[in-house]
FISEKE-89510 format. One record per residue (C-alpha): residue in three letters; y, z, x. Coordinates in Angstrom, 3 decimals. Layout:
// FISEKE-89510
NODE  residu         Y         Z         X
NODE     Ala         Y         Z         X
...
// end
This chain:
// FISEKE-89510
NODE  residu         Y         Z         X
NODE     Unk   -31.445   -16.097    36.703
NODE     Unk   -34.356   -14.261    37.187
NODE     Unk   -36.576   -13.898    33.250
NODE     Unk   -38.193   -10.469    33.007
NODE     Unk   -40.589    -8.610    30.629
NODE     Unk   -40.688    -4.933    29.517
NODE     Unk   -43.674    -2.722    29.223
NODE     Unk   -44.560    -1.584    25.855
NODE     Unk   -43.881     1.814    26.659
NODE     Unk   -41.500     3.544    23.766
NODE     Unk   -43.978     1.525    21.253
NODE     Unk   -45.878     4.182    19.095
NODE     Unk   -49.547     4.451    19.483
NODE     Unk   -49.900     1.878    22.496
NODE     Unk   -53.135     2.149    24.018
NODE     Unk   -52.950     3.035    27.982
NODE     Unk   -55.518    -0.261    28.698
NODE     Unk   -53.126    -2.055    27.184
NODE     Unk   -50.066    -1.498    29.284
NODE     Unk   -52.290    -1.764    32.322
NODE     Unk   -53.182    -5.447    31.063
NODE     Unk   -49.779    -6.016    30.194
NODE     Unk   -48.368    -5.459    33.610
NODE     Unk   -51.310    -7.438    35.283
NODE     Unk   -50.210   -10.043    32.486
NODE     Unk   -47.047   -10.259    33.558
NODE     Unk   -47.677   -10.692    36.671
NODE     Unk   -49.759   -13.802    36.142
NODE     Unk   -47.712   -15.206    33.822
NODE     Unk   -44.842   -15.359    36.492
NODE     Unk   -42.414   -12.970    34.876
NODE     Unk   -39.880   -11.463    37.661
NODE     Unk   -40.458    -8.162    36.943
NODE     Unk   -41.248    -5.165    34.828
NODE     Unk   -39.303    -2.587    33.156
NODE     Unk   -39.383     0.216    30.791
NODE     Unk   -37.268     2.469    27.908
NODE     Unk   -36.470     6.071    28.462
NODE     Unk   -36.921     8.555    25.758
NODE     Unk   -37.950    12.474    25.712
NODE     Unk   -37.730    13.206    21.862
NODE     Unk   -39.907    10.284    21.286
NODE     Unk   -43.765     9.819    21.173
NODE     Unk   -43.551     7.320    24.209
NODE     Unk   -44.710     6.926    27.706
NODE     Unk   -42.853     8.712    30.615
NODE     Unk   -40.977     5.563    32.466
NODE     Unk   -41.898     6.585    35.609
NODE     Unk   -45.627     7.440    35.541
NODE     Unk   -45.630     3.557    33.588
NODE     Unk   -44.464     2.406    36.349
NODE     Unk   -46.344     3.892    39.044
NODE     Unk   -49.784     2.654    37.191
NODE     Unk   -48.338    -0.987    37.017
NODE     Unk   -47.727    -0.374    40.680
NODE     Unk   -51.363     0.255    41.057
NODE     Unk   -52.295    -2.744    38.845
NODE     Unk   -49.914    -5.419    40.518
NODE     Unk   -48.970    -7.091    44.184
NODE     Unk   -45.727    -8.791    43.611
NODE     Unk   -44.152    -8.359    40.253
NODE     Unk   -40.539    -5.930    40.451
NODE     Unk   -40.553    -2.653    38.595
NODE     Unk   -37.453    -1.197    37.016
NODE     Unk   -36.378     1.785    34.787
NODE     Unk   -34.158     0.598    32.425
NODE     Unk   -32.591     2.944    31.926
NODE     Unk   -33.855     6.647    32.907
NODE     Unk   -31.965     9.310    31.295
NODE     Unk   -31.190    10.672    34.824
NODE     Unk   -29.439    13.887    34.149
NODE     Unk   -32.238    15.314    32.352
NODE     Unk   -34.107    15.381    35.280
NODE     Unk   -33.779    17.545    38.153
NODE     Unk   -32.408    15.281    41.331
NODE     Unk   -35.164    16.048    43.826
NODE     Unk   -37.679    15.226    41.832
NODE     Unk   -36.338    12.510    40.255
NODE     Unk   -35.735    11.491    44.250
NODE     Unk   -39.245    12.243    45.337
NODE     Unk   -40.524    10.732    42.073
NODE     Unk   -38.972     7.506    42.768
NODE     Unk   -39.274     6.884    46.384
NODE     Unk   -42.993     7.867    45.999
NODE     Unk   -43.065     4.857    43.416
NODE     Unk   -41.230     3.078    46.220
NODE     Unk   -43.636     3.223    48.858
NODE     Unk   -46.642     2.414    46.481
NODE     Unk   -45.377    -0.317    45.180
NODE     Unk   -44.415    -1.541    48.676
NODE     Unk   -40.612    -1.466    47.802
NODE     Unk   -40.532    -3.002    44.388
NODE     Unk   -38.920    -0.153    42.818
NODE     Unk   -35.067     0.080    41.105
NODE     Unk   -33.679     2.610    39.128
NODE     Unk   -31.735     1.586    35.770
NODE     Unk   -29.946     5.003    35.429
NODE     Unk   -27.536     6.261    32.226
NODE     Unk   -26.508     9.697    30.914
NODE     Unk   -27.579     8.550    27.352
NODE     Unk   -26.521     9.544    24.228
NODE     Unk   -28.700    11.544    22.056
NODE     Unk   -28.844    14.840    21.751
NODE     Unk   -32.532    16.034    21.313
NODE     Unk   -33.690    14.544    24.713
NODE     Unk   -31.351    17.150    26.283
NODE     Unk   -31.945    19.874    23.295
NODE     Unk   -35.408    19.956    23.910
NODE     Unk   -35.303    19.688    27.896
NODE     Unk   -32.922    22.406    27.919
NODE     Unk   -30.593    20.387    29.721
NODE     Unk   -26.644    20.623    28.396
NODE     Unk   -25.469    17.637    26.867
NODE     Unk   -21.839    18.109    26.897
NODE     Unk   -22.423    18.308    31.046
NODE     Unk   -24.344    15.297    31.356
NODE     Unk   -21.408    13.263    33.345
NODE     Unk   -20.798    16.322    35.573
NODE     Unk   -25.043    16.342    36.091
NODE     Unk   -25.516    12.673    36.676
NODE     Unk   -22.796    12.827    39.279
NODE     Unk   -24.320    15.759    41.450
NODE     Unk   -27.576    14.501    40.951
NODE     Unk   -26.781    10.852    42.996
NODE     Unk   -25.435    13.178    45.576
NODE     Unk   -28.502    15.044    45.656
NODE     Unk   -30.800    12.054    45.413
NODE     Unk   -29.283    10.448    48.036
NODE     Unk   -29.720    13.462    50.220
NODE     Unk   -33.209    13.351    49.524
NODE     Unk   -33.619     9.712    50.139
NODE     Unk   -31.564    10.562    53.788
NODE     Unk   -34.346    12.910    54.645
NODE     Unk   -31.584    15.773    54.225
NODE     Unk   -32.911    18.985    53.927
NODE     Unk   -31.202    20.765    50.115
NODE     Unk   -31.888    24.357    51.804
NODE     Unk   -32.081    25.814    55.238
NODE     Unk   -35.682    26.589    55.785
NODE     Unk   -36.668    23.306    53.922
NODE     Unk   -38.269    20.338    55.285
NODE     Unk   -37.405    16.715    53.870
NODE     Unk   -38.040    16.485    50.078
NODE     Unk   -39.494    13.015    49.854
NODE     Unk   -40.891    10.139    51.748
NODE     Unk   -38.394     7.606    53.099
NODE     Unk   -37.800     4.676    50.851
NODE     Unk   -38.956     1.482    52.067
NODE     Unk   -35.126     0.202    52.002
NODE     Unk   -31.909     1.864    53.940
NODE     Unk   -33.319     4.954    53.184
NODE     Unk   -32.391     4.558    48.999
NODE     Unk   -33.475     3.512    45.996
NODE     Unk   -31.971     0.346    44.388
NODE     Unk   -29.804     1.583    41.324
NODE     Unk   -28.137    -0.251    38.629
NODE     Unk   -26.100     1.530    35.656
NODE     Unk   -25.856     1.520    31.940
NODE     Unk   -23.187     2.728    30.203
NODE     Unk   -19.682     0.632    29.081
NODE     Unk   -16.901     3.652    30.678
NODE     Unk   -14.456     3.521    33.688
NODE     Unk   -16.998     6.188    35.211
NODE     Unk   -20.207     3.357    35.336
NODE     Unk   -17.855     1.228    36.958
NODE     Unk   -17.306     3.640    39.635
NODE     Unk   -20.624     4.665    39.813
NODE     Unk   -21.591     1.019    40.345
NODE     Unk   -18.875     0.607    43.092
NODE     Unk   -20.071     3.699    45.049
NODE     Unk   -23.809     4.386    44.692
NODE     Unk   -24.920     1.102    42.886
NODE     Unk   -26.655    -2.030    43.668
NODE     Unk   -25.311    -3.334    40.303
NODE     Unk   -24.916    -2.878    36.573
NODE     Unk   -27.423    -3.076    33.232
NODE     Unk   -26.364    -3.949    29.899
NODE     Unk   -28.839    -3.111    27.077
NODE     Unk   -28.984    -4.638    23.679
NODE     Unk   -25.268    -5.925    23.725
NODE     Unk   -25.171   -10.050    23.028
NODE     Unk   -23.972   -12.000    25.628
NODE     Unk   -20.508   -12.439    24.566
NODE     Unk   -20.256    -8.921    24.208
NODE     Unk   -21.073    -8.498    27.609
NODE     Unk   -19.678   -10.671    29.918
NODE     Unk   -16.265    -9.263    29.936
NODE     Unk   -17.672    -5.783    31.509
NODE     Unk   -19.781    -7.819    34.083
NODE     Unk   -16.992    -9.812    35.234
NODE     Unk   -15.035    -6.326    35.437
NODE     Unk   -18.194    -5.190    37.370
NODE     Unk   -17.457    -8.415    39.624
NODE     Unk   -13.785    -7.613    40.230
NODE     Unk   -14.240    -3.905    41.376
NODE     Unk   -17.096    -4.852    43.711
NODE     Unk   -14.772    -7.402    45.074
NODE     Unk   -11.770    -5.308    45.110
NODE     Unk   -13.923    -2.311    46.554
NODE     Unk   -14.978    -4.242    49.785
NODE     Unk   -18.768    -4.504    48.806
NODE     Unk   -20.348    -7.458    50.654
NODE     Unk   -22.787    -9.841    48.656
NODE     Unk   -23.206    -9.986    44.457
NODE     Unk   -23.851    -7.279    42.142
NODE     Unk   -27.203    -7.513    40.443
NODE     Unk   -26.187    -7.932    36.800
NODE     Unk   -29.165    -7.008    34.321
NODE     Unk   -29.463    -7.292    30.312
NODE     Unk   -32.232    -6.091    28.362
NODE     Unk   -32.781    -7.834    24.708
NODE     Unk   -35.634    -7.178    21.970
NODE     Unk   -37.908    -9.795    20.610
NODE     Unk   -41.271   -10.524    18.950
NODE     Unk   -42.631   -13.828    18.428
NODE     Unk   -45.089   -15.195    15.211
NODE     Unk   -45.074   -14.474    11.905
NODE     Unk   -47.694   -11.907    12.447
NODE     Unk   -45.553    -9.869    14.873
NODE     Unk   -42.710    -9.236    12.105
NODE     Unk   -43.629    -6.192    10.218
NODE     Unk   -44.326    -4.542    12.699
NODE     Unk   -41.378    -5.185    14.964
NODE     Unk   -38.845    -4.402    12.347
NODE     Unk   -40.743    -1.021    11.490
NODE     Unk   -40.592     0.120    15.186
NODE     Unk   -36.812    -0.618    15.090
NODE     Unk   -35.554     1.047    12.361
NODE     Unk   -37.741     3.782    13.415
NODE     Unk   -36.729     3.970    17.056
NODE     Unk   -33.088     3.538    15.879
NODE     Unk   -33.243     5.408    12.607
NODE     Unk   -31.302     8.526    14.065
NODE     Unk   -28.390     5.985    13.589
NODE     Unk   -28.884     5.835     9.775
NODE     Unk   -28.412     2.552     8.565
NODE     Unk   -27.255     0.917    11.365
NODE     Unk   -31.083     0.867    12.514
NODE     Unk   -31.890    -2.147    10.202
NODE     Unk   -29.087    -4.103    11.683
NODE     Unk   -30.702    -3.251    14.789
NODE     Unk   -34.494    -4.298    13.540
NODE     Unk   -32.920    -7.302    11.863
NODE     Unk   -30.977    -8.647    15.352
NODE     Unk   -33.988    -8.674    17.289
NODE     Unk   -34.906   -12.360    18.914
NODE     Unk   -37.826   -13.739    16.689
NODE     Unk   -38.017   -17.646    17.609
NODE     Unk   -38.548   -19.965    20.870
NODE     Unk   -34.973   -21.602    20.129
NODE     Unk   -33.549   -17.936    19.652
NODE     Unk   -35.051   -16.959    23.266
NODE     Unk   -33.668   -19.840    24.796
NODE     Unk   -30.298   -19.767    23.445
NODE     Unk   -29.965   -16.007    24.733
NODE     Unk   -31.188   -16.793    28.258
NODE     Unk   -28.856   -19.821    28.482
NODE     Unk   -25.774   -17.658    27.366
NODE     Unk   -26.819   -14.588    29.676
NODE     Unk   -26.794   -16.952    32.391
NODE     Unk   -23.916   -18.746    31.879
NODE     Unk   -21.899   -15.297    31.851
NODE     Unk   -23.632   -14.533    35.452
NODE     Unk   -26.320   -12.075    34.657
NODE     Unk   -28.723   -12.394    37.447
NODE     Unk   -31.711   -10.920    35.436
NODE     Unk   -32.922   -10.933    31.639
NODE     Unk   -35.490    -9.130    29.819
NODE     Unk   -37.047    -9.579    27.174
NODE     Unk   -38.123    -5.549    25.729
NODE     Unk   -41.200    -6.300    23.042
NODE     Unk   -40.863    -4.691    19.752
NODE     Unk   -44.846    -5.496    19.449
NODE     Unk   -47.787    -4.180    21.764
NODE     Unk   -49.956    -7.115    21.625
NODE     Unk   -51.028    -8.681    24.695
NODE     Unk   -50.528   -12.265    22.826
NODE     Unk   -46.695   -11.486    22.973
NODE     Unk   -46.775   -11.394    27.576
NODE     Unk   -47.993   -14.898    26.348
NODE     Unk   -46.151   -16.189    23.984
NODE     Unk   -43.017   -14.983    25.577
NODE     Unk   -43.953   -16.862    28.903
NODE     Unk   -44.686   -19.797    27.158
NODE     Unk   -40.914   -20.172    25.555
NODE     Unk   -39.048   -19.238    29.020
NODE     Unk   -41.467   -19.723    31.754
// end
């Protein structure tokens, strides 16, 4: 199983030299890859500009959204964004894509909630178009340069419904879980396993989990005050969140033995802390 970091990106007040050094970091450190948290109605860094600087900062490490709130943006760009990303990276790009589930991102996009199923739908068709080197009107030329692999972006999806798992079977190059424990998510990964089976699709899926942690004493406050902030939309139910985050070495290894031994083929570990001592700490433990 391939051990993964996030960038610090939804962290309040993270300086920009700081994710630049946190991505070179990683890098060093061995970490598999990079990824980062989607939010619009939050004072946090947009995933995929993140991403394109670590591009510009690293050689080999992967890059992933995980998750994009996809049908908030508009499917060419979102396209052209990403296979732009693609090519500067030198194909190290995937997409974690979910509709989401809070309101004010769409609210203050202008984007309609209650359609966001329908949206997410039309806009794979329309990304994949793109990717194709289809032209979306008669008198246009190709909307974006050709990704580096089969002409698409890797995707994986979030999301628990019947609908991610035919997303996954159909568009996907596998599935992400984020924030669920291992034991709450193996049964929807082995369901992910049986469709691609059942479905005809050759090879694995990629199965991906994302899962918060600090480490030291000194890291505490601060990573249960991000939490419940982050998460306080959900009332109370944020400190359960703050509280559940991983905060020890035998924590961290526990969770990436479980994930593992349900078949996840990539971990993360999202920091709740934007110190650089955390890339270090963390590699330390798992590495």
């Amino acid at each position: 199983m391939k051990i993964g970091i996030g960038l610090p990106n939804p962290v309040p007040d993270t300086p920009g030299d700081v994710m630049i050094n946190w991505a070179i970091r990683a890098e060093a450190a061995g970490f598999s890859g990079l990824v980062t948290i989607d939010r619009i109605a939050y004072p946090s860094y947009d995933s995929l500009t993140a991403l394109a600087a670590a591009a510009g900062a690293t050689e080999r490490i992967s890059l992933m959204t995980n998750i994009l709130l996809a049908p908030i943006y508009t499917p060419a760009l979102l396209a052209k964004q990403a296979a732009s990303i693609d090519q500067l990276s030198q194909g190290r790009l995937s997409l974690g894509l979910a509709a989401g589930g809070r309101s004010d991102d769409y609210e203050i996009t202008g984007r309609d909630f209650h359609r966001r199923g329908r949206e997410f739908d039309n806009g794979l068709e329309v990304m994949h178009k793109v990717w194709r080197g289809e032209a979306l009107a008669p008198s246009s030329s190709p909307a974006s340069p050709t990704p580096t692999r089969d002409q698409r972006i890797p995707i994986l999806f979030g999301g628990t419904s019947q609908k991610t798992v035919e997303r996954v079977i159909k568009w996907g190059a596998g599935w992400t879980a984020g924030g669920a424990r291992p034991a709450q998510a193996a049964p929807f990964a082995e369901g992910i396993r049986s469709a691609w089976t059942a479905a005809g699709r050759t090879g694995e899926p990629r199965l991906s989990a994302l899962t918060y942690f600090s480490l030291g004493g000194d890291a505490d406050e601060a990573s249960r005050k991000y939490l419940r902030d982050y998460y306080r939309f959900t009332g109370d139910f944020a400190t359960q969140i703050a509280e559940s985050a991983i905060r020890s070495v035998p924590q961290l290894r526990d969770a990436t033995k479980a994930f593992e031994d349900a078949g996840f083929t990539e971990l993360y570990f999202d920091p709740t802390v934007a110190s650089l001592t955390q890339v270090d700490r963390l590699a330390e433990a798992v590495l």
